[in-house]
matplotlib code that plots the C-alpha trace (Angstrom):
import matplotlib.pyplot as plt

x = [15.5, 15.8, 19.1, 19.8, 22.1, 23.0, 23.4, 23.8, 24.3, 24.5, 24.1, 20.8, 19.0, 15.9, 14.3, 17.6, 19.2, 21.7, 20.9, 22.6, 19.9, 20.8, 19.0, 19.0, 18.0, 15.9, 15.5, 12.3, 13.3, 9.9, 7.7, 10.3, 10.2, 12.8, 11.8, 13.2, 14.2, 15.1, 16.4, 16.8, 19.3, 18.6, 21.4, 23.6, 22.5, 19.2, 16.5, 14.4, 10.9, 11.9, 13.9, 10.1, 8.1, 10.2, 10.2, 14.2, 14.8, 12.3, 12.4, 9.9, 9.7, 9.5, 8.3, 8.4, 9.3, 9.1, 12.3, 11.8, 10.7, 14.0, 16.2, 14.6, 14.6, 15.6, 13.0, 15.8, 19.3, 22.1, 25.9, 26.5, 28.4, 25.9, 23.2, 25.3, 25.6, 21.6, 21.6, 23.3, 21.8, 18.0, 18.9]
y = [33.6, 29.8, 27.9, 25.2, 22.2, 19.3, 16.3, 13.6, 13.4, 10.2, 9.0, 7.1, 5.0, 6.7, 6.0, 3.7, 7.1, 7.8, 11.2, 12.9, 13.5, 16.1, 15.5, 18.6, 20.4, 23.4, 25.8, 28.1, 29.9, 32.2, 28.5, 27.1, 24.2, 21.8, 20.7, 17.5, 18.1, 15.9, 17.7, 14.9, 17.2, 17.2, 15.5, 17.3, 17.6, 17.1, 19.2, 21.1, 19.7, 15.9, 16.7, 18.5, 15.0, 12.8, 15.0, 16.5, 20.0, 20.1, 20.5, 17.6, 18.5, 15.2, 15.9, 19.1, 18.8, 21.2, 22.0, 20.1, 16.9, 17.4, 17.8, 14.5, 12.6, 13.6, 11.9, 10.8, 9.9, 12.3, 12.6, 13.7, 16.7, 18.3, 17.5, 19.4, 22.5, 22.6, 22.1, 25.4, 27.1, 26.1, 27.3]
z = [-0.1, -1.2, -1.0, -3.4, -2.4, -4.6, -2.6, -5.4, -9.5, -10.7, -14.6, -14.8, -18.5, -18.6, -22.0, -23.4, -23.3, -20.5, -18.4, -15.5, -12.7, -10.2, -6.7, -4.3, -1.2, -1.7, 2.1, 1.6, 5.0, 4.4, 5.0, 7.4, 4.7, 2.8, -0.4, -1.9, -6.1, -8.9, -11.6, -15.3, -17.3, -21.0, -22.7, -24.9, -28.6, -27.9, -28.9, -26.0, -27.3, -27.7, -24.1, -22.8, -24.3, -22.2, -18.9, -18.8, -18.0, -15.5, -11.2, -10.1, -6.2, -4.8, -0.8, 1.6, 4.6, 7.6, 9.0, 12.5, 10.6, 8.6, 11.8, 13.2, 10.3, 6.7, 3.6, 2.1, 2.4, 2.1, 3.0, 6.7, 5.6, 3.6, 6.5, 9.2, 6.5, 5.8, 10.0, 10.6, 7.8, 8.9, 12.5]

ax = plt.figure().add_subplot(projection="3d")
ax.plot(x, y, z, "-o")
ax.set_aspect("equal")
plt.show()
């Protein structure tokens, strides 16, 4: 089973067009690994193929990690709330 966890959104320019970017947390407990995702939303209105040329709607896993690298030091930053959760749910 994988668990998903968003730990940031923020609105980003990416092409003079303005995007929401989910970044999240995936736990593949079968590998004992964290993966690392950045999810570019398509925006609104805008057709899947022009949003597929320019790289939206797509997962780009960033890093794995293995879960005791993750416990001593996560890639990335993240709110200390959502590291305790992914804590008890890796242990």
């Amino acid at each position: 089973m994988k668990t998903k966890i968003i730990y940031l959104t923020q609105k980003e320019v990416n092409k003079g067009i303005q995007i929401t970017v989910n970044y999240y947390v995936e736990i593949e407990e079968e590998n004992h690994k964290v993966c690392w995702i950045e999810y570019p939303q398509v925006p609104e209105g805008m057709h899947f193929k022009k949003a597929d040329e320019y790289g939206w709607g797509i997962e780009y896993y960033k890093k794995k990690q293995s879960f005791q690298d993750f416990i001593k030091s996560p890639s990335y930053e993240i709110p200390k709330e959502i590291y305790k959760t992914l804590i008890e749910l890796i242990s």
